[in-house]
PDB file of N, CA, C and O in Angstrom:
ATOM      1  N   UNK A   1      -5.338 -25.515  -5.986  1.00  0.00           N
ATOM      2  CA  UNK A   1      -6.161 -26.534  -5.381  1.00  0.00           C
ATOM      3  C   UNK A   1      -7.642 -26.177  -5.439  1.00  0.00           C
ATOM      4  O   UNK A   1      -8.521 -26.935  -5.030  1.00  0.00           O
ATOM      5  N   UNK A   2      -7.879 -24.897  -6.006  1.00  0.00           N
ATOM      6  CA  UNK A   2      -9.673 -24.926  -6.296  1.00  0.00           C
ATOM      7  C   UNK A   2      -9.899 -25.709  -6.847  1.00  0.00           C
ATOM      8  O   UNK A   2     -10.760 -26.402  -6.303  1.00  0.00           O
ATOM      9  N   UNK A   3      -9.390 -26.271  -8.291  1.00  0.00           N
ATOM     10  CA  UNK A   3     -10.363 -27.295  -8.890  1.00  0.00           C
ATOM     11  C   UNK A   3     -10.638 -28.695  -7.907  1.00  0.00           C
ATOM     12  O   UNK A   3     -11.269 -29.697  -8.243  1.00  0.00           O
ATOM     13  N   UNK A   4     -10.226 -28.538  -7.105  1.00  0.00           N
ATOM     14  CA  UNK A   4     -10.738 -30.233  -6.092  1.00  0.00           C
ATOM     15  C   UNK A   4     -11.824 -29.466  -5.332  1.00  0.00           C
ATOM     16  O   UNK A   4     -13.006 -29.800  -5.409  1.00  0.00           O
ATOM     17  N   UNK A   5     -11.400 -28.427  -4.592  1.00  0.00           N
ATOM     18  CA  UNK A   5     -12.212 -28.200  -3.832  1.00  0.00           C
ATOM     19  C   UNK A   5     -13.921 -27.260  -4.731  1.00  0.00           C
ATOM     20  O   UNK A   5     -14.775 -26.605  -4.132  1.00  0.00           O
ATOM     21  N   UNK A   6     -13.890 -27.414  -5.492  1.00  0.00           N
ATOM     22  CA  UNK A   6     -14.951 -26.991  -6.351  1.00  0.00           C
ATOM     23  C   UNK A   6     -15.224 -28.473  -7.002  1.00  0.00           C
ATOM     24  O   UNK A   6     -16.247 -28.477  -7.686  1.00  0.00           O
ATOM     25  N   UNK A   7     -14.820 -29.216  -6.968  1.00  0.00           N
ATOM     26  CA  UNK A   7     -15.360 -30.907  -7.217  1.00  0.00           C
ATOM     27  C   UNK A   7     -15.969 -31.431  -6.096  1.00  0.00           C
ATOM     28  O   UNK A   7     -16.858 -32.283  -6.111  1.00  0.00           O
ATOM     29  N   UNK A   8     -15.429 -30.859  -5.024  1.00  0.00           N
ATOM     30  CA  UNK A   8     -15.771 -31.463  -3.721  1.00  0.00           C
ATOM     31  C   UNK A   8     -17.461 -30.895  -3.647  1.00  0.00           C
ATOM     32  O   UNK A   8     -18.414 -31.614  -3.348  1.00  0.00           O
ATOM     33  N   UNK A   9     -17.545 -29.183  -4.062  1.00  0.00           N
ATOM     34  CA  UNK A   9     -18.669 -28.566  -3.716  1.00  0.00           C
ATOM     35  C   UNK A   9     -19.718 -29.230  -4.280  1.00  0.00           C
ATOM     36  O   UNK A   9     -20.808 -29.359  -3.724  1.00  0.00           O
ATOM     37  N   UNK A  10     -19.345 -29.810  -5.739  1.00  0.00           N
ATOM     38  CA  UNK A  10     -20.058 -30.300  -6.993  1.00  0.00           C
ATOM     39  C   UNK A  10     -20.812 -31.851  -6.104  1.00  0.00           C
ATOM     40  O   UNK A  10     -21.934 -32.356  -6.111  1.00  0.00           O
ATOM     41  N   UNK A  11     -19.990 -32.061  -5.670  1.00  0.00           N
ATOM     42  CA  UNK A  11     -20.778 -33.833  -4.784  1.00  0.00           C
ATOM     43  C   UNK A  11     -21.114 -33.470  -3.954  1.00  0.00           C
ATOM     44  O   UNK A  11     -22.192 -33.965  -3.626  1.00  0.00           O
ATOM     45  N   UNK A  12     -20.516 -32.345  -2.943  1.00  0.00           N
ATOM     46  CA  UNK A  12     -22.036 -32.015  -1.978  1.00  0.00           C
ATOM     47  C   UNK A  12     -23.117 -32.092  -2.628  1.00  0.00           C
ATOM     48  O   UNK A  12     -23.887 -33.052  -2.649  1.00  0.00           O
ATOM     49  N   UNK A  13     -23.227 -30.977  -3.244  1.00  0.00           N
ATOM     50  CA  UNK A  13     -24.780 -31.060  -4.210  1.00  0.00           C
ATOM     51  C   UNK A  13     -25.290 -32.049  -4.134  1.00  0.00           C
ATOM     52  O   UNK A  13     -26.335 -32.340  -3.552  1.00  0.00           O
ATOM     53  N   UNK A  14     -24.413 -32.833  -4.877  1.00  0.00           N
ATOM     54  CA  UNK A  14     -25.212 -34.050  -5.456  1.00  0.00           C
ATOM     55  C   UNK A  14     -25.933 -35.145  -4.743  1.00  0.00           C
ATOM     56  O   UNK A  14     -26.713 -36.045  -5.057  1.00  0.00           O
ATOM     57  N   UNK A  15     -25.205 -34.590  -3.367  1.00  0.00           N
ATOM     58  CA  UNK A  15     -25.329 -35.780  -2.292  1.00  0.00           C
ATOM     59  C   UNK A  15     -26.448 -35.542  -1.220  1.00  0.00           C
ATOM     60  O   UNK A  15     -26.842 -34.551  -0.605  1.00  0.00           O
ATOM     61  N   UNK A  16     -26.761 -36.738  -1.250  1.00  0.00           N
ATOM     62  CA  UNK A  16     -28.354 -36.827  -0.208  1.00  0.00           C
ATOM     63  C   UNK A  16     -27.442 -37.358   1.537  1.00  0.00           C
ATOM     64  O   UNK A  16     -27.859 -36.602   2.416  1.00  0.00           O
ATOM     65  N   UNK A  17     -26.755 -38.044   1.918  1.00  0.00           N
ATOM     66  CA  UNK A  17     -26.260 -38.477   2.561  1.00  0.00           C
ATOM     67  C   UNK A  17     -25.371 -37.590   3.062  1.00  0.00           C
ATOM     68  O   UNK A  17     -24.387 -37.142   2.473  1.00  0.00           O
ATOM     69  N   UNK A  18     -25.956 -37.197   4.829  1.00  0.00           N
ATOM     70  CA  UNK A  18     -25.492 -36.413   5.792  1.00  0.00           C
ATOM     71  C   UNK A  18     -24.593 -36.769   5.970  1.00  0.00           C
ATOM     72  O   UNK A  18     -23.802 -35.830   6.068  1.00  0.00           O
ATOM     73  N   UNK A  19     -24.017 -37.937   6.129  1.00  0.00           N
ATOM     74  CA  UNK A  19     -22.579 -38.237   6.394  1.00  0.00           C
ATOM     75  C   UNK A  19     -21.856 -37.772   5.296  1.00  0.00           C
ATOM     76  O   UNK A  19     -21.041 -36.883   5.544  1.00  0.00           O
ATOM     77  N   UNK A  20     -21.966 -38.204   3.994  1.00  0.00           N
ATOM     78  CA  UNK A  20     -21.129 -37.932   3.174  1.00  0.00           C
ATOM     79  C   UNK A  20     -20.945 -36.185   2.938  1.00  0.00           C
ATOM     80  O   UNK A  20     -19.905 -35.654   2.547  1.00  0.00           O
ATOM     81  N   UNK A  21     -21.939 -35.628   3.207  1.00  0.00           N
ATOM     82  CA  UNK A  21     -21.742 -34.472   2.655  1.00  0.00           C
ATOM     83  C   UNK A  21     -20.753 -33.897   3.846  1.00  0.00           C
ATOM     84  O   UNK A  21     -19.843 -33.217   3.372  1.00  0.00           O
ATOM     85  N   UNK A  22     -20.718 -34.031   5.523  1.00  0.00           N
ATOM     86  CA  UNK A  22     -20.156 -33.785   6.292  1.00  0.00           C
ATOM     87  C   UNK A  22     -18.637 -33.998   6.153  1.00  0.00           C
ATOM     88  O   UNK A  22     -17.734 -33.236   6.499  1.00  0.00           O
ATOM     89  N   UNK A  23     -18.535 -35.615   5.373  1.00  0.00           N
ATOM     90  CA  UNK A  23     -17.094 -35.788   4.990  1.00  0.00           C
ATOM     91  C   UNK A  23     -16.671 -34.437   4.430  1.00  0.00           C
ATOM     92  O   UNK A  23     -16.204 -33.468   5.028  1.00  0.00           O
ATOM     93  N   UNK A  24     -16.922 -34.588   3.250  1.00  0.00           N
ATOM     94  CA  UNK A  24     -16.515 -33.796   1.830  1.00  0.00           C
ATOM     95  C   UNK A  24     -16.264 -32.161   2.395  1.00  0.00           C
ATOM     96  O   UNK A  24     -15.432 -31.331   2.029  1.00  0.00           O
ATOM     97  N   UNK A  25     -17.062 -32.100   3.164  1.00  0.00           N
ATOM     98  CA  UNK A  25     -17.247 -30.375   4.072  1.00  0.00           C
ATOM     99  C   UNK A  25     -16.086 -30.621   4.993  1.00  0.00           C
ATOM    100  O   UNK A  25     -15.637 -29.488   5.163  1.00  0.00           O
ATOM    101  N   UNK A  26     -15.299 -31.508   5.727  1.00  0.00           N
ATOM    102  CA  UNK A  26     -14.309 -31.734   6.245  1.00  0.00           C
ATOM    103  C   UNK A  26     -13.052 -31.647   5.469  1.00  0.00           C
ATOM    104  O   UNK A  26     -12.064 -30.987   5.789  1.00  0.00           O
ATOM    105  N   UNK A  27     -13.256 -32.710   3.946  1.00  0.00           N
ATOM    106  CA  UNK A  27     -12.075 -32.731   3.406  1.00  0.00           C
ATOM    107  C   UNK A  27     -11.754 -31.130   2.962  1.00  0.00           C
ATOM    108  O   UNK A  27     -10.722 -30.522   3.246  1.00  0.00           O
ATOM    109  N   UNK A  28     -12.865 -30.618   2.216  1.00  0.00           N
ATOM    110  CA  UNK A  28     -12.653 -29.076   1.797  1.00  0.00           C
ATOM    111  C   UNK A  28     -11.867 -28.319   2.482  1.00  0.00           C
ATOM    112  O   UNK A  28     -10.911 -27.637   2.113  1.00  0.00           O
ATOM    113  N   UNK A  29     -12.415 -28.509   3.706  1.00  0.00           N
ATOM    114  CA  UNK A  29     -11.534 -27.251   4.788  1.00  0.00           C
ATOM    115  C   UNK A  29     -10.072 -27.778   4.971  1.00  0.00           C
ATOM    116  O   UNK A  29      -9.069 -27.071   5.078  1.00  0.00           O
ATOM    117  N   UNK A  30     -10.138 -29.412   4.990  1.00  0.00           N
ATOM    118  CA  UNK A  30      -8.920 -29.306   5.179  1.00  0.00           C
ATOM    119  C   UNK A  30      -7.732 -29.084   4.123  1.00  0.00           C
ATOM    120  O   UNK A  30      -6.627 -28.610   4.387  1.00  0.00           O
ATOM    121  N   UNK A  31      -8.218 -29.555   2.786  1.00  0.00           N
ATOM    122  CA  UNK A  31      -7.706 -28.750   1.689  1.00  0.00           C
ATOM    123  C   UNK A  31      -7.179 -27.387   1.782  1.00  0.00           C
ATOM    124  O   UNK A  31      -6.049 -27.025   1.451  1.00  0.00           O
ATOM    125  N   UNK A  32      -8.087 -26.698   2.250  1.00  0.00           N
ATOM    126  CA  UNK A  32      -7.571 -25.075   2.208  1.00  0.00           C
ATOM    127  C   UNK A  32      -7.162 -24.767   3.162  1.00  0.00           C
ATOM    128  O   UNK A  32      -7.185 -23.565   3.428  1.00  0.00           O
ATOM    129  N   UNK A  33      -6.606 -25.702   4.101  1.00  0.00           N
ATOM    130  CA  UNK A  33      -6.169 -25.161   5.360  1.00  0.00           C
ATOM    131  C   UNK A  33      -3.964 -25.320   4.976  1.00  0.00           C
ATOM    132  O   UNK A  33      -2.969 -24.678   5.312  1.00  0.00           O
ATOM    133  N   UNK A  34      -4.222 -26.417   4.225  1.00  0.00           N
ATOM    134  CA  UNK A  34      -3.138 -27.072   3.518  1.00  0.00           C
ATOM    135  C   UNK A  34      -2.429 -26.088   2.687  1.00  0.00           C
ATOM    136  O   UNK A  34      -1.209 -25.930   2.728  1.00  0.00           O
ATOM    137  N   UNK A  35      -3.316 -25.365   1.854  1.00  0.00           N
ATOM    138  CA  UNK A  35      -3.474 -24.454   1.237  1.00  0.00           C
ATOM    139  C   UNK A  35      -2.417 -22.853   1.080  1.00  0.00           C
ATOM    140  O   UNK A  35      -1.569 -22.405   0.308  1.00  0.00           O
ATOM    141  N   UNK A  36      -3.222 -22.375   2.510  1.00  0.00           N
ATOM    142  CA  UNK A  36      -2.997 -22.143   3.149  1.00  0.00           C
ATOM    143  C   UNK A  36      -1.666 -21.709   3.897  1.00  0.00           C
ATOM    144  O   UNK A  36      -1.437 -20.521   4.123  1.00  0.00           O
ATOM    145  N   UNK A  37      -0.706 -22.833   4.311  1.00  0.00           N
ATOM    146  CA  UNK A  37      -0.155 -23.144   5.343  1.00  0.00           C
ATOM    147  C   UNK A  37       1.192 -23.590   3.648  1.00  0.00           C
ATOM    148  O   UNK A  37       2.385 -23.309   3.768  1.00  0.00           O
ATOM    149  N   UNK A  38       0.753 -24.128   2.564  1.00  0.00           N
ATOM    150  CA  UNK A  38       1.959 -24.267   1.480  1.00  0.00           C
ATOM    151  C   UNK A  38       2.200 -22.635   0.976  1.00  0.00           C
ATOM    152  O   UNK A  38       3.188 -22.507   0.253  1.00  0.00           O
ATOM    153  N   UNK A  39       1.596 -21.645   1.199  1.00  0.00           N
ATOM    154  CA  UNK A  39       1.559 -20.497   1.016  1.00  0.00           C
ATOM    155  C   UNK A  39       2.618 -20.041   1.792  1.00  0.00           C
ATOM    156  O   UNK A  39       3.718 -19.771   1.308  1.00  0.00           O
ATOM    157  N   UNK A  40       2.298 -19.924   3.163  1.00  0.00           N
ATOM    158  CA  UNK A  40       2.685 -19.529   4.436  1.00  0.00           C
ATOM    159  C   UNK A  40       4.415 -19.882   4.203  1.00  0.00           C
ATOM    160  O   UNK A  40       5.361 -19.109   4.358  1.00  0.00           O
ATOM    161  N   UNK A  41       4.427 -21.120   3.838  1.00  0.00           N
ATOM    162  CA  UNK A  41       6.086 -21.694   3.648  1.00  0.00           C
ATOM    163  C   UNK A  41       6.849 -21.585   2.489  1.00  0.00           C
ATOM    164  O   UNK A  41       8.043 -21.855   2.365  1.00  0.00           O
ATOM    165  N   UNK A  42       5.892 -21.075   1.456  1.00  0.00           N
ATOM    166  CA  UNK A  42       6.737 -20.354   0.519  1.00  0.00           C
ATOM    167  C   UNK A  42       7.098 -18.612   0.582  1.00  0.00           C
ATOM    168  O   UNK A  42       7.710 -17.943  -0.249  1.00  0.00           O
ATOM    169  N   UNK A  43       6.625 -18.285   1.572  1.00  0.00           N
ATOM    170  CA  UNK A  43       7.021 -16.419   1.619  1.00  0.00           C
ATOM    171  C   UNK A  43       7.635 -16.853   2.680  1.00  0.00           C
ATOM    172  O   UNK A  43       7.850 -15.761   3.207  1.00  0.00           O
ATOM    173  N   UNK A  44       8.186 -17.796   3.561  1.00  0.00           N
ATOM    174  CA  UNK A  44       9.096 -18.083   4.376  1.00  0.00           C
ATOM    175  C   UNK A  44      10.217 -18.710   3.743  1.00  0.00           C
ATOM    176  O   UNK A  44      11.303 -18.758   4.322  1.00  0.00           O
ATOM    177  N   UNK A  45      10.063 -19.144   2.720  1.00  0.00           N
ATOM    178  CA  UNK A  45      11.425 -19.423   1.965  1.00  0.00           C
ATOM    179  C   UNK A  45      11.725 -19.009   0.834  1.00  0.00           C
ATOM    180  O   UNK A  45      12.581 -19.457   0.071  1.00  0.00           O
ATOM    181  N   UNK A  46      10.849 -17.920   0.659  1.00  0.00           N
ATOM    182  CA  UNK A  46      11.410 -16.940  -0.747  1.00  0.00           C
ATOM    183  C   UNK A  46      11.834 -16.355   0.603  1.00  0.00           C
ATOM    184  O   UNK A  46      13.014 -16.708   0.606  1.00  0.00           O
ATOM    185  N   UNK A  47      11.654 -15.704   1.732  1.00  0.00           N
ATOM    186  CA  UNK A  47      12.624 -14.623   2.505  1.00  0.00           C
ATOM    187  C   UNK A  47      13.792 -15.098   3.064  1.00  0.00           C
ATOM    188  O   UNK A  47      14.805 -14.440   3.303  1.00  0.00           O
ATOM    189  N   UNK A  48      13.592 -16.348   3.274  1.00  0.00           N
ATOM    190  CA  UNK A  48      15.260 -16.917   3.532  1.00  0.00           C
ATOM    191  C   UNK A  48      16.033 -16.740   2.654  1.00  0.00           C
ATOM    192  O   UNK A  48      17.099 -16.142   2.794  1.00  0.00           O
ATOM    193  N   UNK A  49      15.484 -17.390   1.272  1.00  0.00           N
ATOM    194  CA  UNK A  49      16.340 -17.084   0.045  1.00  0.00           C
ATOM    195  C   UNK A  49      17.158 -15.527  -0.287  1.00  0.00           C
ATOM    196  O   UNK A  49      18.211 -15.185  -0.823  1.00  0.00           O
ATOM    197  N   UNK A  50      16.007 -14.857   0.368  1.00  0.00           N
ATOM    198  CA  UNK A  50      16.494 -13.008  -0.094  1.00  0.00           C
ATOM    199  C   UNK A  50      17.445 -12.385   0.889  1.00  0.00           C
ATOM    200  O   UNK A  50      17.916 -11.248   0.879  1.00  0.00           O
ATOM    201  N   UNK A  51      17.664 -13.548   1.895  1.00  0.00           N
ATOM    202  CA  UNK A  51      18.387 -12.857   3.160  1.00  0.00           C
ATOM    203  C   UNK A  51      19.858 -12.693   3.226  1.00  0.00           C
ATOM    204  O   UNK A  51      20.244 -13.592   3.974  1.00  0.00           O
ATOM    205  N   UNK A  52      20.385 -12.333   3.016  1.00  0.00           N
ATOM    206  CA  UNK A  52      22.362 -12.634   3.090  1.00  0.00           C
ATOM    207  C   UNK A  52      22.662 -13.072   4.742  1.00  0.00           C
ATOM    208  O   UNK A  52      23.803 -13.293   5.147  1.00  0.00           O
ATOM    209  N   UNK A  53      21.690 -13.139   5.434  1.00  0.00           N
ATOM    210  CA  UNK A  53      22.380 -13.424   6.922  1.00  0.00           C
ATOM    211  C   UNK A  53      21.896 -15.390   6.758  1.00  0.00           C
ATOM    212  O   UNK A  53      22.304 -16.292   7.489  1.00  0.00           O
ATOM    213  N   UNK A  54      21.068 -15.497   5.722  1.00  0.00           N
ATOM    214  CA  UNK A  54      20.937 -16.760   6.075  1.00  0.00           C
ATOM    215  C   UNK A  54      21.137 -17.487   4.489  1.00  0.00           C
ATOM    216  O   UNK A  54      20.390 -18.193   3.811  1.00  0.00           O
ATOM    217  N   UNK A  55      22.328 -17.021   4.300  1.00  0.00           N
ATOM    218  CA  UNK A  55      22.859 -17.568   3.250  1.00  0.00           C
ATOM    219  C   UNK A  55      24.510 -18.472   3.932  1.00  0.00           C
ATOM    220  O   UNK A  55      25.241 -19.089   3.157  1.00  0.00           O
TER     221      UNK A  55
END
């Protein structure tokens, strides 16, 4: 998910408009919070997978 959130950085730049740039600084974080958290639930289900008690 960097390449969005490095598109996102690219229109900050570009952008004169406090609101918009505030959006885009919102969506970012929440991107990587997403991020993040799809990470978090895949080493929680590669360890289920590895477990014989939860097979």
């Amino acid at each position: 998910m960097d390449w969005i959130v490095e598109l996102i950085e690219k229109q900050k730049e570009m952008s004169k408009d406090y609101r918009e740039i505030a959006l885009l600084e919102a969506v970012a974080q929440y991107i990587q919070e997403q991020d993040q958290r799809i990470d978090s639930l895949n080493g929680q289900l590669e360890g289920k997978m590895w477990s014989p008690s939860n097979w």
